[in-house]
N, C-alpha and C positions, 0 to 999 in steps of 0.2 A: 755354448760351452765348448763343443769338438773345437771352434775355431779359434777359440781363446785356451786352449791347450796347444794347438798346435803353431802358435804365435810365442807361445811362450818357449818353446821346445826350440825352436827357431833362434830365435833368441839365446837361449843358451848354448844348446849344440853348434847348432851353425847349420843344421841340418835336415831334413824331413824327409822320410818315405814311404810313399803311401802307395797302399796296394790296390787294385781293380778300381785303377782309372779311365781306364778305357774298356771293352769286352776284351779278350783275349784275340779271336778270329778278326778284329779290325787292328789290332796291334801286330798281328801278324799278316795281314793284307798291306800296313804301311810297311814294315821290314820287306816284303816281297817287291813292291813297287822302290823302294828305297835302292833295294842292289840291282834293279832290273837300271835305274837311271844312273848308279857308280860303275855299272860294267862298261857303259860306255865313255866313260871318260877317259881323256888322255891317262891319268893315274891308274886305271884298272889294276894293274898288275902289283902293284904297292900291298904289303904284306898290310899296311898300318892307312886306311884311305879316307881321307877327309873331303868332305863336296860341300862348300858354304853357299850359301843359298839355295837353296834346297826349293821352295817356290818359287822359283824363276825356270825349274826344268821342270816344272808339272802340267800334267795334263787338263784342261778345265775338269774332267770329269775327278779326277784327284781331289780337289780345293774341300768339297765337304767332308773327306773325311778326313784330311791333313790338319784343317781350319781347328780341328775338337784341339789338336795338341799347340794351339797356340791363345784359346779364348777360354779355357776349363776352370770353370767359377772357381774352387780353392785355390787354384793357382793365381788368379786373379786379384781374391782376397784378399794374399799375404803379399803380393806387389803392394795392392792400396794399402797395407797396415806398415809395410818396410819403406816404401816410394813417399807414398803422398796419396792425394788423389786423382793426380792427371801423370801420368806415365806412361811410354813405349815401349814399342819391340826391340831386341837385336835383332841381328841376323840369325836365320837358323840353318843351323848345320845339320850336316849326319857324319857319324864314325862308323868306319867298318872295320875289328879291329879282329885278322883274320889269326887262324893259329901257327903262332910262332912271335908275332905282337910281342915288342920287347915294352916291358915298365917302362912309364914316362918321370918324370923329374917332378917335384911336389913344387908346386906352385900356387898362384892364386890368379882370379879373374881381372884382366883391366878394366878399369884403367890404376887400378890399387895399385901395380908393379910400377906408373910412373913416378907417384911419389919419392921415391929413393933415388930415381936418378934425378931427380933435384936438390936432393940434399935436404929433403922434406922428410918427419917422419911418418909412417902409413897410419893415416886418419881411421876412428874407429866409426867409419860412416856406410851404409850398405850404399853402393852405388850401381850394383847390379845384384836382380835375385835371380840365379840360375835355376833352368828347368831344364834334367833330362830325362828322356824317356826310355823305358825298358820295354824293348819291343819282342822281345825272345827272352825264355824263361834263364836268365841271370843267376850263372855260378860263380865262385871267387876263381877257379881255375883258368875262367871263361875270358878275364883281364877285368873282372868287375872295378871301376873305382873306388878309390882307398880317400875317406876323411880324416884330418884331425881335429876328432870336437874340442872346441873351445877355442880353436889357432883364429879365428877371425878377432879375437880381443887382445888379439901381438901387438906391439907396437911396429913390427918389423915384418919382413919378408924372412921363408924359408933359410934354411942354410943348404949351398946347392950341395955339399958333402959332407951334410949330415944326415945319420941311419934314426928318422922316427919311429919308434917302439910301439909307439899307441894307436898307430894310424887302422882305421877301420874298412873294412870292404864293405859293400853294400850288395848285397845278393838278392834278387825281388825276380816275381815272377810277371811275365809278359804283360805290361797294359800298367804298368806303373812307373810310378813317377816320382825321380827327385830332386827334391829343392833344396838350391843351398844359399849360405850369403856369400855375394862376390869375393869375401877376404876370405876365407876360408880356403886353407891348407887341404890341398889333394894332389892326385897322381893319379893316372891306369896303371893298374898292377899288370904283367902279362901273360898272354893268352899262353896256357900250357896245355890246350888239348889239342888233339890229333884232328878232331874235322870243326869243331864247332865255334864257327865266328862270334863274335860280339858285335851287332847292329844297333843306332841307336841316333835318337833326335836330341839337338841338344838346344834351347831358344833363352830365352829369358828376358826380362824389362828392367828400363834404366829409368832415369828421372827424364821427364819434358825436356829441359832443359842440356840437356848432353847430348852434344852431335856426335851420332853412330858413326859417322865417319872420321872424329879427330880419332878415334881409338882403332883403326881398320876393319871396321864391320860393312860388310857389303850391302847395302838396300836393297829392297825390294825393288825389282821394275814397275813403274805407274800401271801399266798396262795389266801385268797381275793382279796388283793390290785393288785395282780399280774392280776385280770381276770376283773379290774376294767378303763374305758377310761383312755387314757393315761394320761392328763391333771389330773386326779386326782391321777394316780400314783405319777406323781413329787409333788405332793403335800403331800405323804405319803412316803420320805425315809428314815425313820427308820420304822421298823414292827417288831411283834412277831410272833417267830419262830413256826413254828407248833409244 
């Protein structure tokens, strides 16, 4: 019954957030490992820092407890009830969106944004269910992302200068997790506090059938995926070669 509630809420909104999906202390052990691997990056110094493939700079000793935020039975669930029954990973990313984080622009997930530069209209088909994670306890001040329920049943894409009135923040506390459908209308709102970043993982599943690379999602390297539970192996077969 919870999962057929939470199918249907999907369904309508566009949206779900669920609270104490992970413990707290392991949500905050991945945010710590998270910036300990974006400090080193060429980007470091970027007010707004994005790192895509986030398992490709991990430590073997990392894999079990990163693995939880890509194989988490309800999130699973509503792949199989949105996808099908055989579907994959994207790429997963981390945001680090420190304070001063300017608002981003309202958008939707690819590959939905190709449709229009074809002269197509945006299909009402979920072609990605997005999962992000809230690793640090999530304020709206903080650049929490902003929904707008029910924008995945548009026929069309945002308007990039127009001001949405209804759009919703999503505030959650550390170890949670939100799902949305690919077409679904959002933005990062921006970071207006004085010390406190916003960290956060962001993955999701496509159908079998969709090369992660026509859209520019980065694979996994074999050599990872290979030393990663099984269950997420099948969930990554295609990879890059080392």
């Amino acid at each position: 019954m919870a999962h057929e509630k939470l199918r249907a809420e999907l369904e309508e909104y566009g949206f779900v957030v669920l609270h104490d999906m992970i413990p707290k202390p392991d949500s905050l052990r991945i945010e710590k490992r998270v910036m300990e691997i974006m400090r080193k990056q060429p980007d470091a110094d970027k007010i707004d820092q994005h790192l895509r493939g986030v398992f490709n700079y991990l430590d073997l000793k990392d894999f079990p407890l990163f693995s939880r935020l890509v194989n988490q039975p309800v999130c699973l669930e509503l792949a199989r009830h949105l996808l099908g029954e055989v579907f994959q990973m994207t790429e997963v990313g981390a945001r680090w969106r420190k304070p001063g984080a300017q608002a981003g622009p309202v958008h939707v997930t690819v590959p939905i944004d190709r449709f229009p530069r074809g002269g197509l209209p945006v299909p009402n088909v979920c072609f990605v269910l997005a999962i992000s994670w809230v690793l640090n306890d999530l304020t709206r001040d903080m650049g929490a992302t902003l929904y707008l329920p029910f924008s995945h049943h548009a026929p069309r894409l945002p308007r990039p200068d127009a001001h949405y009135r209804y759009l919703v923040p999503v505030e959650a506390p550390a170890g949670s997790v939100v799902i949305h459908h690919g077409g679904l209308w959002h933005n990062f709102g921006p970071n207006t506090t004085k010390d406190q970043p916003r960290v956060g993982v962001m993955s999701g599943y496509i159908p079998a059938w969709l090369d992660p690379r026509a859209v520019g999602w980065q694979l996994m390297k074999r050599s990872v995926r290979d030393q990663l539970p099984k269950e997420v192996q099948e969930l990554n077969r295609r990879v890059a070669e080392d």
